[in-house]
KOLGU-4560 file (N, C-alpha, C; in nm, 3 decimals, padded with zeros to 5 digits):
<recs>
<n_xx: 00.084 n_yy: -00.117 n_zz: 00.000 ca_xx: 00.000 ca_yy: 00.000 ca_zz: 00.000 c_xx: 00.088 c_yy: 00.124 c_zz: 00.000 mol: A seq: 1 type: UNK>
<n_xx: 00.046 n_yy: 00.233 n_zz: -00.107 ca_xx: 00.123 ca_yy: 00.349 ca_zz: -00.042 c_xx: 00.076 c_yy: 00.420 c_zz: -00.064 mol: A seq: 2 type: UNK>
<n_xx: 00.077 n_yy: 00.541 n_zz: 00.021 ca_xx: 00.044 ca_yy: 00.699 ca_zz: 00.083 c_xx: 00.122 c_yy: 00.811 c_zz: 00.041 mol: A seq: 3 type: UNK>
<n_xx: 00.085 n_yy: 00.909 n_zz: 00.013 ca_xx: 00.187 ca_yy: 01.024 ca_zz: 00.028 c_xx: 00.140 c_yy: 01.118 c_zz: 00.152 mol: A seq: 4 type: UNK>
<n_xx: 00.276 n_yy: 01.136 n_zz: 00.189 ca_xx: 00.243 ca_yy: 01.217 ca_zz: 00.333 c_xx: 00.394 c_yy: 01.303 c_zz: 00.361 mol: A seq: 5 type: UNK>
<n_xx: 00.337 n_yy: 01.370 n_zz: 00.384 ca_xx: 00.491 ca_yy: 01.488 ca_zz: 00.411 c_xx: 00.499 c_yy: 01.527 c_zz: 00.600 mol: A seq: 6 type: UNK>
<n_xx: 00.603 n_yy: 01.547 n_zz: 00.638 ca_xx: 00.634 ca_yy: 01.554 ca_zz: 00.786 c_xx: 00.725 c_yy: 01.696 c_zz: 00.786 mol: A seq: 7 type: UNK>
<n_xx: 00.648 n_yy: 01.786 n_zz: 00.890 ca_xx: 00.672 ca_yy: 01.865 ca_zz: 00.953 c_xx: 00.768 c_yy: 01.911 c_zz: 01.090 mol: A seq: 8 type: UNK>
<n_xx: 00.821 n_yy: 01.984 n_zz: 01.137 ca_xx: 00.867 ca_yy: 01.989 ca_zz: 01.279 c_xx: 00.832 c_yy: 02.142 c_zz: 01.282 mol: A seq: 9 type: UNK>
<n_xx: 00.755 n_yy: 02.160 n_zz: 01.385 ca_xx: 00.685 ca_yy: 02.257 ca_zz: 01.476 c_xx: 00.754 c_yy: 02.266 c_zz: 01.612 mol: A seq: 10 type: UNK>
<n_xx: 00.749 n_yy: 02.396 n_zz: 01.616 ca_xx: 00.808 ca_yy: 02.451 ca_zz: 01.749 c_xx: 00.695 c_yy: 02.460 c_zz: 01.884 mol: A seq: 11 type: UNK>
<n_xx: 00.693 n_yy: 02.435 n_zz: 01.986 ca_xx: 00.571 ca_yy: 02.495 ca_zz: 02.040 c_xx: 00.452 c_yy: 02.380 c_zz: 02.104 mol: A seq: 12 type: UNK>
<n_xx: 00.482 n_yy: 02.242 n_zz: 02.034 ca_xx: 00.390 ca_yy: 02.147 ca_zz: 02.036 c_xx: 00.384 c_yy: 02.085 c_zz: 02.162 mol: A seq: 13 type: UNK>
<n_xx: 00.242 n_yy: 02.062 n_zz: 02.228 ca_xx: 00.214 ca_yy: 02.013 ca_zz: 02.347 c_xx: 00.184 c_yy: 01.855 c_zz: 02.317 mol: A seq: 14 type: UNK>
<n_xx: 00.228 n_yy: 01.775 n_zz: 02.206 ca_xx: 00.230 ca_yy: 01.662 ca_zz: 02.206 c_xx: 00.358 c_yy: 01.593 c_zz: 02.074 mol: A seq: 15 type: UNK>
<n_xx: 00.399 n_yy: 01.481 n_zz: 02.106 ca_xx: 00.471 ca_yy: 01.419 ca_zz: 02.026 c_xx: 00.484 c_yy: 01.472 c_zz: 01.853 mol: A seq: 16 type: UNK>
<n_xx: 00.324 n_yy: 01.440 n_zz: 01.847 ca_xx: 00.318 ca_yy: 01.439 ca_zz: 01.692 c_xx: 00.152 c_yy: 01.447 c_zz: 01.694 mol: A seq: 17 type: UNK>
<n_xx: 00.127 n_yy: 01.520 n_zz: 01.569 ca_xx: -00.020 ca_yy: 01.505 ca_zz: 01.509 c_xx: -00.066 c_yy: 01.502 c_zz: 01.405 mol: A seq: 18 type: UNK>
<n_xx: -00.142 n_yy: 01.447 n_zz: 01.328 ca_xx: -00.167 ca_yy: 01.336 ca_zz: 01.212 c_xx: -00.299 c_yy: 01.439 c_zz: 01.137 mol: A seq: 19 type: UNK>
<n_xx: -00.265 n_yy: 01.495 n_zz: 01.043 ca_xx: -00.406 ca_yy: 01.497 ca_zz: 00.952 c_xx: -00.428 c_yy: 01.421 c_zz: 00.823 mol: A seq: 20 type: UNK>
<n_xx: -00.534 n_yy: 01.389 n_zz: 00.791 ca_xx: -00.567 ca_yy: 01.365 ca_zz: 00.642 c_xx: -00.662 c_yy: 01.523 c_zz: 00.565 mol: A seq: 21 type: UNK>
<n_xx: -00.529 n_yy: 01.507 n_zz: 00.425 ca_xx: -00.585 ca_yy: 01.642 ca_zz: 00.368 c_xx: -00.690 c_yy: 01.591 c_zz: 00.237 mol: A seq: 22 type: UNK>
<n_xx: -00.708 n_yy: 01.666 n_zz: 00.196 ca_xx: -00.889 ca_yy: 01.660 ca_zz: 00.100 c_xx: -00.799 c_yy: 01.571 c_zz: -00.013 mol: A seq: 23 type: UNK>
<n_xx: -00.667 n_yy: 01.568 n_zz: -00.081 ca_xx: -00.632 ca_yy: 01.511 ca_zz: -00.194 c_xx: -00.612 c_yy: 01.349 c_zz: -00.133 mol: A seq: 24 type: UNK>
<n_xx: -00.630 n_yy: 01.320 n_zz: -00.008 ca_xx: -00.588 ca_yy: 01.175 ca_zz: 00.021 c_xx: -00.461 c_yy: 01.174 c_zz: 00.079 mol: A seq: 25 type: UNK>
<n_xx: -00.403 n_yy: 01.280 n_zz: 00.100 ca_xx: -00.275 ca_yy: 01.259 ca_zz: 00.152 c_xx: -00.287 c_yy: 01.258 c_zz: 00.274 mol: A seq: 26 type: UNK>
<n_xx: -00.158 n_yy: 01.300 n_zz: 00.385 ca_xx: -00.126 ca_yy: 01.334 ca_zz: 00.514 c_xx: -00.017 c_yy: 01.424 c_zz: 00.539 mol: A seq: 27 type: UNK>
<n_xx: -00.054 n_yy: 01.470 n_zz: 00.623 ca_xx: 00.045 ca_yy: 01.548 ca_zz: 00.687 c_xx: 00.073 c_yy: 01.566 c_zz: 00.821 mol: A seq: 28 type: UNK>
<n_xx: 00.206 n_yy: 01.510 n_zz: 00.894 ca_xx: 00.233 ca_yy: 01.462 ca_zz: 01.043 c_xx: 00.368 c_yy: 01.564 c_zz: 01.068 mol: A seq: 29 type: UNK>
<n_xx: 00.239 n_yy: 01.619 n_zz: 01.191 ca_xx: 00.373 ca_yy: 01.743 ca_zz: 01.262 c_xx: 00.408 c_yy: 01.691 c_zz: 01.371 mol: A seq: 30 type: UNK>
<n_xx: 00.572 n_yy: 01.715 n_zz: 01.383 ca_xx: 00.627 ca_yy: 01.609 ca_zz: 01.457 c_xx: 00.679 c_yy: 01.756 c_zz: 01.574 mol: A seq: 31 type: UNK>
<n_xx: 00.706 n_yy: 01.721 n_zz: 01.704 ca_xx: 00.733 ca_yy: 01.840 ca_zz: 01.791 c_xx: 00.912 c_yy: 01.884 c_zz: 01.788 mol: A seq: 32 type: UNK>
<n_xx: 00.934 n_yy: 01.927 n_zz: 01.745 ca_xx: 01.088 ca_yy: 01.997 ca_zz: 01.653 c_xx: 01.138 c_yy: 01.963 c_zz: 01.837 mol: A seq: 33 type: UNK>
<n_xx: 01.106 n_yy: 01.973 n_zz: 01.910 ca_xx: 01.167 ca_yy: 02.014 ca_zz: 02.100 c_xx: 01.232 c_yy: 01.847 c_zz: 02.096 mol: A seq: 34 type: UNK>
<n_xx: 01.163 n_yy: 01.768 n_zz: 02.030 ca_xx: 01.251 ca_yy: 01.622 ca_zz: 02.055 c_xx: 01.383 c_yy: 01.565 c_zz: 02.023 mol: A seq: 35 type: UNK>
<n_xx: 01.399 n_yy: 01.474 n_zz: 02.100 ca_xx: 01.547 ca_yy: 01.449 ca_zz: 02.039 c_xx: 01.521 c_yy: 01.356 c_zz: 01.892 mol: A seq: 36 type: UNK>
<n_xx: 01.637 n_yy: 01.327 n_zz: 01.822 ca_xx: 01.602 ca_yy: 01.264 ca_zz: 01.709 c_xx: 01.525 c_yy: 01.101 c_zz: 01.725 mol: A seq: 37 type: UNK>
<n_xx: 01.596 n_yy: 01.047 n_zz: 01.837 ca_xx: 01.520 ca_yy: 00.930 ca_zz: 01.811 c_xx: 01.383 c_yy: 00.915 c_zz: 01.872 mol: A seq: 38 type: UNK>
<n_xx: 01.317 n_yy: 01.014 n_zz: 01.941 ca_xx: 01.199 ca_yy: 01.045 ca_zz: 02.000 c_xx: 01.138 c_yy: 01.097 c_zz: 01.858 mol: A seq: 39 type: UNK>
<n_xx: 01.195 n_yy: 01.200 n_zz: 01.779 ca_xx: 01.145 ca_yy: 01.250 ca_zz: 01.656 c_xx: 01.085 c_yy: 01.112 c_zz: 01.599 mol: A seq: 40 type: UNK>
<n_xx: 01.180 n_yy: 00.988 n_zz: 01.543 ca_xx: 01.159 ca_yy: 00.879 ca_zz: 01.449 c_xx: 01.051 c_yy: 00.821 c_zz: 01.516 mol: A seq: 41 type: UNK>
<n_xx: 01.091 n_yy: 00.795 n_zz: 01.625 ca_xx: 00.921 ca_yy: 00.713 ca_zz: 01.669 c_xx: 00.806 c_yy: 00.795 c_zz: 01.686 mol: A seq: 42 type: UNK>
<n_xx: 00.804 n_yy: 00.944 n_zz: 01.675 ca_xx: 00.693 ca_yy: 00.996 ca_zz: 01.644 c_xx: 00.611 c_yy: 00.963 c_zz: 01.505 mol: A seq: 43 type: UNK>
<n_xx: 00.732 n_yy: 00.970 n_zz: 01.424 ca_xx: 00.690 ca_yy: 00.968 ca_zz: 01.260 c_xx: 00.665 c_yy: 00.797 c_zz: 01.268 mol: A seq: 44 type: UNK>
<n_xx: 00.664 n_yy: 00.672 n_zz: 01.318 ca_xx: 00.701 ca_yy: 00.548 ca_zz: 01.287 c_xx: 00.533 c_yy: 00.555 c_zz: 01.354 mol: A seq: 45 type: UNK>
<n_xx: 00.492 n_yy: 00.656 n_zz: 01.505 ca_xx: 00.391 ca_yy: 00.605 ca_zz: 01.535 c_xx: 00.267 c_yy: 00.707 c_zz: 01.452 mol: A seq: 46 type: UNK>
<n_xx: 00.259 n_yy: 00.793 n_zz: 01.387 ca_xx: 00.193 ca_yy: 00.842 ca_zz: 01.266 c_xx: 00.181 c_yy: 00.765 c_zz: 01.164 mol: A seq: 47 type: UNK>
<n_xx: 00.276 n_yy: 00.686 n_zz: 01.109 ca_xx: 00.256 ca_yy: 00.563 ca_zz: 00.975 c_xx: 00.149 c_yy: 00.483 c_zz: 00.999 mol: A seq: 48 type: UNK>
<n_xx: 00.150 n_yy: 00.460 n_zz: 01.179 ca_xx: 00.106 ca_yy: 00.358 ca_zz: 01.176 c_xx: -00.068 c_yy: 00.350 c_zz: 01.200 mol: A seq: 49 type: UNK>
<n_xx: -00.105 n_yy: 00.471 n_zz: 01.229 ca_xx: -00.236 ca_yy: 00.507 ca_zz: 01.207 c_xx: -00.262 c_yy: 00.543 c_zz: 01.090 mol: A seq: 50 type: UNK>
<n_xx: -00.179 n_yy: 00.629 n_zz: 00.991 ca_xx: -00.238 ca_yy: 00.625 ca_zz: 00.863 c_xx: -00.259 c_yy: 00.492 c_zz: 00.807 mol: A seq: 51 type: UNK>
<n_xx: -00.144 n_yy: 00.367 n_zz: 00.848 ca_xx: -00.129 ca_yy: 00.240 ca_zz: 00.774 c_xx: -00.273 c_yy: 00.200 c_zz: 00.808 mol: A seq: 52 type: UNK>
<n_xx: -00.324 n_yy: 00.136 n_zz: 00.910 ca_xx: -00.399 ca_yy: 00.103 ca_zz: 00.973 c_xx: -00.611 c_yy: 00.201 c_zz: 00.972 mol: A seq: 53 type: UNK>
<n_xx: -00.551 n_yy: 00.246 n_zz: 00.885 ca_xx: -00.715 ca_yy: 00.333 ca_zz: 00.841 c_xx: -00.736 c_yy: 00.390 c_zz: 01.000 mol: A seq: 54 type: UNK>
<n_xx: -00.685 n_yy: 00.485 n_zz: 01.067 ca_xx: -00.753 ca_yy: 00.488 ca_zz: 01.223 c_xx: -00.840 c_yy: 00.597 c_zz: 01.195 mol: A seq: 55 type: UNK>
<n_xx: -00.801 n_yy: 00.691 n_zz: 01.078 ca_xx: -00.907 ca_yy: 00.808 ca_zz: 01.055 c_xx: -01.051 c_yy: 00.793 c_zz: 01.034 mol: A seq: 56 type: UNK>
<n_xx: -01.104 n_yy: 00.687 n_zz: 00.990 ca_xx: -01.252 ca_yy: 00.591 ca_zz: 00.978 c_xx: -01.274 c_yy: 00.577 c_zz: 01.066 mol: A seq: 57 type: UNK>
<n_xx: -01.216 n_yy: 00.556 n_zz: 01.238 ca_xx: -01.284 ca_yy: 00.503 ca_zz: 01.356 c_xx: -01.292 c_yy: 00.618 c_zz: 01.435 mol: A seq: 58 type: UNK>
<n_xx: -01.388 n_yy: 00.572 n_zz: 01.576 ca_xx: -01.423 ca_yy: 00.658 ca_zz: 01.638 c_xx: -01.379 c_yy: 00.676 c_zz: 01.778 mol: A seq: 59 type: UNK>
<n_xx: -01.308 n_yy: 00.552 n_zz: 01.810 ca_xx: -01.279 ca_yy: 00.519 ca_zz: 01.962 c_xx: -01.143 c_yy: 00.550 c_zz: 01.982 mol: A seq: 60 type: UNK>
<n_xx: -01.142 n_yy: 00.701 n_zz: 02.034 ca_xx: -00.956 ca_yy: 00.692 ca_zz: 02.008 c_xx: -00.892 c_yy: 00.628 c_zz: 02.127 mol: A seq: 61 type: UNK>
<n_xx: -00.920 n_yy: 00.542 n_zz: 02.254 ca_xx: -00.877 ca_yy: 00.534 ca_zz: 02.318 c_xx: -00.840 c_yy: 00.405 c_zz: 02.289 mol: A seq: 62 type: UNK>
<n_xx: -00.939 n_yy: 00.349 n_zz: 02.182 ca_xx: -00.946 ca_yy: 00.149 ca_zz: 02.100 c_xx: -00.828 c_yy: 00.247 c_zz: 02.041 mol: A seq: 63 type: UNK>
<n_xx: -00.801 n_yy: 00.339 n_zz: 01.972 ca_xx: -00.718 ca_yy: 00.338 ca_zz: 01.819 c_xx: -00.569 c_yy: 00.365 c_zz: 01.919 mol: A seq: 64 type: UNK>
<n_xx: -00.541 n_yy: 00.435 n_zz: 02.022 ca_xx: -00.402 ca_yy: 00.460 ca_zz: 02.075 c_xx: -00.393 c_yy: 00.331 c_zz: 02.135 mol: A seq: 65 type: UNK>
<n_xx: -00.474 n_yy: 00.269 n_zz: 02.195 ca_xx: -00.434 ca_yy: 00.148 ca_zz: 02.270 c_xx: -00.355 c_yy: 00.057 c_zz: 02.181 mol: A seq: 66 type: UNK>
<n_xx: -00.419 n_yy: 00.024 n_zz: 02.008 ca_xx: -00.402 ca_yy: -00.033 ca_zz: 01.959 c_xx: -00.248 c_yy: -00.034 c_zz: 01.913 mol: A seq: 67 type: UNK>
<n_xx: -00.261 n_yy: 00.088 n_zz: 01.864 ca_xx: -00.119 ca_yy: 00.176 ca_zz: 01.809 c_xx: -00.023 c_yy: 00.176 c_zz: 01.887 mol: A seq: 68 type: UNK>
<n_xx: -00.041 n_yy: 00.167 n_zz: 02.026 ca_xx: 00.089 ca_yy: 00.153 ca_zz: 02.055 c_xx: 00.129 c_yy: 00.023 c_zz: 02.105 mol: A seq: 69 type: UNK>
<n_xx: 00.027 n_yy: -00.098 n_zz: 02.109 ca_xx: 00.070 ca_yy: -00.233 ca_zz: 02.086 c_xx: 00.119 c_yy: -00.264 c_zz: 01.906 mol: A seq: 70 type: UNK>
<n_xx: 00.113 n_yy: -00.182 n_zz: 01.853 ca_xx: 00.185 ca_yy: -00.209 ca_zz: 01.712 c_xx: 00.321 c_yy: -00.163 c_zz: 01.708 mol: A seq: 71 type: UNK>
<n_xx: 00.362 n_yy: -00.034 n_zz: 01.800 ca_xx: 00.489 ca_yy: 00.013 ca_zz: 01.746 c_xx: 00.615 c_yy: -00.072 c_zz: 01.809 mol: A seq: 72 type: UNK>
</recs>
């Protein structure tokens, strides 16, 4: 399967990382620039893995993080 999705680093961010889907089908995941690099990669590794995984279709985000982070 593949996606196009472009990754950001934002200054300022009160969480890891955050995930949109834009109107063309893509994504775009802002990752919090304040991290160190390998905190950065598993931000972006745990963004794949909700786009991989369709989590934008569901409704239970507490089913979709639980899930997600028994995947990473």
């Amino acid at each position: 399967m593949s996606f196009d999705y472009q990754v950001y680093l934002l200054d300022g961010m009160t969480v890891n990382e955050a995930v949109t889907e834009n109107e063309d089908g893509s994504y775009t995941i802002f990752v919090n620039k304040n991290l160190c690099e390998s905190k950065r990669m598993s931000a972006i590794k745990h963004a794949l893995s909700h786009i991989k995984n369709f989590d934008f279709g569901k409704s239970d985000v507490q089913e979709i993080e639980s899930t997600a982070h028994e995947r990473v």
